[in-house]
N, C-alpha and C positions, 0 to 999 in steps of 0.2 A: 578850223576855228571851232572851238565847244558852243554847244548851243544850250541856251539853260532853260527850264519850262518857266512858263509863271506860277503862281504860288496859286490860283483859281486852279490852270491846268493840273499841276501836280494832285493836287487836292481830287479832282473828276476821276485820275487815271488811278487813285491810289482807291476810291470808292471802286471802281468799277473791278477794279483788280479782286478786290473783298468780296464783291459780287461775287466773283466767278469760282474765288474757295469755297465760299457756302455751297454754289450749285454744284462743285464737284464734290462733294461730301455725300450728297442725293439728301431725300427727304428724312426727316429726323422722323425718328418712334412716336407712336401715339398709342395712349390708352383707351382703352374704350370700356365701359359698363358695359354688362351682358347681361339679360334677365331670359329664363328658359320659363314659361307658366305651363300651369297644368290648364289647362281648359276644356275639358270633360266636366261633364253631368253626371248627376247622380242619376240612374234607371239608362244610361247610355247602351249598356250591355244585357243581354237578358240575362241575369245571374244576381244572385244575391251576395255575392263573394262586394266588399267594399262599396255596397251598395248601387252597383251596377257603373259606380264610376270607373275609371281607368287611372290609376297612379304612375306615377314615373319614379324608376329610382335614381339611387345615388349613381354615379358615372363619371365619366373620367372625360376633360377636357384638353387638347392640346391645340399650339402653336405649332405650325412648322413653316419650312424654307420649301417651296415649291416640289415638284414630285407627288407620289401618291398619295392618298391618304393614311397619315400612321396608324391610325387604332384600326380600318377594315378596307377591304377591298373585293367589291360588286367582283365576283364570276370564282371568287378566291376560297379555300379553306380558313375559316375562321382559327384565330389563335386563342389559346386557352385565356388568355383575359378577357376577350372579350364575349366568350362562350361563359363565365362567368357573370357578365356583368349580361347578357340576354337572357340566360335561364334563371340568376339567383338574383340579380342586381348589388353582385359583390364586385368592388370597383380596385381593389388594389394590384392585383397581377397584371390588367391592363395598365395601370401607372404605371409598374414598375419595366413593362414592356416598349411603353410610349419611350419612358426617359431614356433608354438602351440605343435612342436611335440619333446619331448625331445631327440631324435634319429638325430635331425637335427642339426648340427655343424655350418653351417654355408647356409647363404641364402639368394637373391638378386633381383633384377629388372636388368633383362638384359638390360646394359646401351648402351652409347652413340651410335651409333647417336639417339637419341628419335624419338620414333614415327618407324613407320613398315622401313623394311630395305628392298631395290630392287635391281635386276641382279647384283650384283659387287660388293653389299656394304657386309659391318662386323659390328657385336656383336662382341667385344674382350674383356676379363675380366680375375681377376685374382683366383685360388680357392687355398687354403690350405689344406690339407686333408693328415692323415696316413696311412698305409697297411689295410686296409678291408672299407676304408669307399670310395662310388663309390658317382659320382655327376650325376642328371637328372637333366632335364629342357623340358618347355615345352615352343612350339612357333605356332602360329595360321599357317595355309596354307591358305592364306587369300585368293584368292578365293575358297571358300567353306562355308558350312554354319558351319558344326564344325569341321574340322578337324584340327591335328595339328600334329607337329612333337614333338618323344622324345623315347628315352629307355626305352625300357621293363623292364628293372633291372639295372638299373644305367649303365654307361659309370665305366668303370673299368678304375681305375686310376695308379695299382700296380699287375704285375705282382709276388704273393712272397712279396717281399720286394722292388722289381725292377720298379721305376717309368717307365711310361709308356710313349712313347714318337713318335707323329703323328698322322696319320689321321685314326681316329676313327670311318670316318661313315661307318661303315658296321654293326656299333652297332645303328643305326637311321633307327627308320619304321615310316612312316604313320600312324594313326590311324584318327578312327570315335569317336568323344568323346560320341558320343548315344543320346546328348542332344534334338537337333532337325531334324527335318527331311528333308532327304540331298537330293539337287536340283542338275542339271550339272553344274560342274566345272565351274567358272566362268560367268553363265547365269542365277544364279537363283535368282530373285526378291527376295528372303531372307538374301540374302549373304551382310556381310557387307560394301561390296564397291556399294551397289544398296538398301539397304533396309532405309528407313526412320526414322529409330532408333535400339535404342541398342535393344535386347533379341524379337524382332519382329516376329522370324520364329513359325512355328506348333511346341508343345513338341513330341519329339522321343520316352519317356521313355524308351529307350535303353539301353547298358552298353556300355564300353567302349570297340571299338575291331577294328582288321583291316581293316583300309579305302581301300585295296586291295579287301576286300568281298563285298565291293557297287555294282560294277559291272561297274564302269565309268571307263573310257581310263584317265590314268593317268600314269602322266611322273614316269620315277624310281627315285626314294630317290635322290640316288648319281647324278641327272639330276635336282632337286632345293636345295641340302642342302649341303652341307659340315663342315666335324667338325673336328679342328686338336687341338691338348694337347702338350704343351713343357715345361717339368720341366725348373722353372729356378732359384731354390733356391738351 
């Protein structure tokens, strides 16, 4: 004999059913605002180069799908992008090496205001990304011959499922890209607010690792960089 539901019943089983497509879809994309600030002093550095502040340059942002970092990797040979974007803070070969990689979602030229940003100013940009994919980027510490800032293993965007939301630098170290061989902080005739053109320094043949193991007096992270995340999709 057919058994028929009631019209309340069908109605619960056809909700719950809906339920259960949405949850197998997993969690939908979020945008989130990104702001990178300079936050250096003027007299920070003993040099008169920029006025003793520390600027950051232009750099290149990426999304990716789990796995290593795209633009570097701690114990590794730097790649000519990003040997550019640590010695000159010239950002396009690293783009164009990021987008090469099919794990990259999405990826950028850290925009406006163009050109290095000083004590106060901002990078602000937008990323889109799901549950396991984390966003690097890397940015010159322009006084120095290579160093530059960025995450070890991406900036975590999702706690879970749980967008994440603030200030993120504790996930931001220093690094020596390896490229060339590192002079002091803002006095070395290689460095590119003082050298007479681009890729001018000695080669390092180095890897990439932290600019804390130089052995130079250098400000803490969170004393020139700051990095906050706000969902806002």
């Amino acid at each position: 004999m057919k058994k028929f539901l009631s019209a309340a019943t069908a109605a619960g089983l056809t909700a719950a059913l809906g339920a259960g497509v949405v949850d197998a879809k997993g969690p939908q994309e979020v945008t989130f605002a990104v702001t990178i600030t300079n936050v250096s002093h003027p007299g920070q550095l003993d040099t008169d180069r920029a006025g003793g502040q520390i600027p950051l340059s232009p750099g290149v942002w990426a999304v990716a799908k789990g796995g290593a970092n795209p633009l570097f990797e701690v114990g590794e040979v730097a790649g000519a992008g990003l040997e550019d974007v640590a010695e000159d803070g010239s950002p396009a070969v690293l783009l164009d090496e990021a987008n090469g990689l099919n794990r990259v979602v999405d990826a950028a030229i850290l925009p406006n205001p163009v050109g290095p940003i000083l004590a106060g100013q901002s990078y602000t940009f937008t990323v889109t990304a799901s549950p396991g994919e984390r966003l690097s980027f890397a940015t010159m510490f322009v006084q120095s011959n290579d160093y530059f800032f960025g995450s070890r293993d991406g900036i975590r965007l999702f706690q879970g499922n749980t967008p994440v939301s603030g200030d993120v630098t504790s996930q931001i170290d220093l690094y020596d890209a390896g490229t060339e061989v590192d002079q002091v902080p803002g006095q070395g005739a290689d460095q590119v607010l003082a050298q007479a053109g681009p890729d001018t320094g000695a080669d390092e043949n180095g890897v990439v690792a932290s600019a804390r193991d130089d052995g130079f007096e250098l400000p803490a992270d969170e004393d020139v960089i700051r990095v906050t995340i706000t969902p806002i999709g």
